[in-house]
N, C-alpha and C positions, 0 to 999 in steps of 0.2 A: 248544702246537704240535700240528698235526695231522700226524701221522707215515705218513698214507695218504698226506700231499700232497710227500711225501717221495718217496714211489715212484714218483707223477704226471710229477714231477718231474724224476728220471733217466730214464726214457722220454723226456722231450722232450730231455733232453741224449743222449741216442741219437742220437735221429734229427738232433740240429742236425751232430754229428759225424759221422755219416757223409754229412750232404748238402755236408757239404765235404769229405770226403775218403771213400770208399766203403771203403779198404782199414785204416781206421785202427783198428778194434781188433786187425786181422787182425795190423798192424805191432806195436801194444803187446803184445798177447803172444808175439812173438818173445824177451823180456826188455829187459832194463835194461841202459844203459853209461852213470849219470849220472857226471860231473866234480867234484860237489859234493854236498858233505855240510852240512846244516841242522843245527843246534841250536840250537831257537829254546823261546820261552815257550806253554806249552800256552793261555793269554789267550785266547780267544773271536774277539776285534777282529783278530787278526793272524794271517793266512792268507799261509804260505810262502810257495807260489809263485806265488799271485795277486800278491804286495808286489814280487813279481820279475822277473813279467812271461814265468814258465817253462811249460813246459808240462811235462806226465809224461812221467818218465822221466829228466830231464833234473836233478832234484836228487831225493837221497836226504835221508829229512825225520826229525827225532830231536824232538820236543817233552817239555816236562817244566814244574814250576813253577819260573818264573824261571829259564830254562834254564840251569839248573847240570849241571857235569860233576865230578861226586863218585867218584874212584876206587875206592870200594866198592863201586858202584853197578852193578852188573852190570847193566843194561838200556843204559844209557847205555854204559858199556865196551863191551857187545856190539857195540853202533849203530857205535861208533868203531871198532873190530877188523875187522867184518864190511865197514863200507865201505873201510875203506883199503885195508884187507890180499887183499879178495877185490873189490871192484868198482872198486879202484885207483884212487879220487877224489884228485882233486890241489889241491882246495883243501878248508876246513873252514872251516866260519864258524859263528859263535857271535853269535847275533843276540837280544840283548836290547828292548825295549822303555818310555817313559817311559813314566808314569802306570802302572809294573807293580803289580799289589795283593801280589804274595809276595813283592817289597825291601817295600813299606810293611809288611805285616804283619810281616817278620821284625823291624820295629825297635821294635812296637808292646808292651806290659806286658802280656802277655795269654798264656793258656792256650790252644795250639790243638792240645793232642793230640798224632794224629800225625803234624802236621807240624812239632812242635818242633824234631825233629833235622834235620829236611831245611833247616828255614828258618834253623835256629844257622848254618848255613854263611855264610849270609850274613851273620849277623852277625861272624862272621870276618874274610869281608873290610870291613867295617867298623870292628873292632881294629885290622887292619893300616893303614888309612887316616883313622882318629880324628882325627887333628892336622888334615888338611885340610878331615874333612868339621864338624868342630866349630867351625871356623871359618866356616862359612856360614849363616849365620840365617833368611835365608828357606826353610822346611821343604819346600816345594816344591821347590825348585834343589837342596837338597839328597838329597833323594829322585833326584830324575833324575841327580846325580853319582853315588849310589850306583849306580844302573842302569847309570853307563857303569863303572865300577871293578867290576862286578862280571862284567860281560861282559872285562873285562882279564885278574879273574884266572881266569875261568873258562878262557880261552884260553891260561893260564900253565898251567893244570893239565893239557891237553892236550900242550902241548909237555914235560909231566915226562914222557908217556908212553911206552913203548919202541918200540909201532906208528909213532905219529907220526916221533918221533926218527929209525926207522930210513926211513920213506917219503920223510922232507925228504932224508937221504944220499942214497936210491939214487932218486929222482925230483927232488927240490925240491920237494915237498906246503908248502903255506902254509897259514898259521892265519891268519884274518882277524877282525875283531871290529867288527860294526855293533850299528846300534840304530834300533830302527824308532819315528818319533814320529809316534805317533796322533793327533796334534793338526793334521798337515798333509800324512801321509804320506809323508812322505821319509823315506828314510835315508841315516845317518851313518855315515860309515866313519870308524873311530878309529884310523886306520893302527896298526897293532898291530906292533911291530917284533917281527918273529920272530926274525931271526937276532939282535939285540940280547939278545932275553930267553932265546933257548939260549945264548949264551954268557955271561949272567949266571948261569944255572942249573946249566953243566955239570959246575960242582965237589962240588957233591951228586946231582945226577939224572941224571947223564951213565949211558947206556946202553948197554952192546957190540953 
């Protein structure tokens, strides 16, 4: 890649932006009031807001491998903290993608360092859902099951949190959970019952 033709480049998206709007950086940096919070897979192929059709400003964007939301994880908690709590998004979406390479590698026999621990996670939720996903023999379908169980419970792990918990009382904030397939471009919304999964939750993660 030539990286001069990189800055060729945003010059001419300069000027396309303001020959259609003359005031438009002047607007963007007034700041941000996006509605929606990203957590998607850092993947190459899958660009947030282009897959959505948004323009800036208009989603707050959290990328990571295999977008996991690991409550140690203080990058990710922050993303979560800082949009709910201070840019007061009302929904969160947890947008995984098929043919992801960090579900395959996490299931793979192999030493990858240090993405061991990040990737065991996913093998987590694949303990938790063994019985069904051992059941499917074709390794591909299986892969892409994982991909959507893992986008499920990463969106479980978001509603143990005490931001989220308290944004859905005093707003109604929704956790939602797609997946984007590379193979035709759409996405799947896997309706994600939120108030089903806080009150299957509330007896251990219930929060004041």
């Amino acid at each position: 890649m030539n990286l001069a033709k990189v800055f060729e480049n945003n010059k001419v998206w300069i000027q396309e932006k303001l020959s259609s709007e003359s005031n438009y950086f002047e607007e963007l940096g007034k700041g941000q009031k996006p509605e929606l919070l990203y957590i998607g897979c850092s993947d190459s192929r899958v660009t947030a807001e282009e897959l959505m059709g948004l323009k800036p400003g208009e989603v707050f964007v959290h990328r990571n491998i295999a977008n996991m939301v690991i409550n140690i994880d203080l990058n990710s908690m922050s993303v979560v903290e800082y949009a709910v709590q201070h840019l007061k998004v009302n929904h969160i979406v947890v947008c995984g993608h098929y043919a992801c390479g960090g579900v395959k590698a996490a299931m793979q026999s192999a030493d990858l360092g240090l993405l061991n621990p990040w990737l065991r996670c996913i093998r987590d939720v694949y303990r938790l859902h063994k019985d069904e996903l051992n059941a499917i023999k074709d390794e591909e379908i299986k892969y892409d099951r994982l991909v959507e169980l893992n986008v499920q419970e990463q969106c479980v792990n978001l509603i143990k949190t005490a931001v989220v918990q308290k944004a859905y009382r005093d707003r109604e904030l929704k956790v939602h959970g797609w997946v984007f397939d590379v193979h035709n471009g759409k996405l799947v919304d896997l309706k994600i019952d939120f108030e089903g999964i806080l009150h299957d939750i509330m007896e251990i993660y219930h929060l004041d």
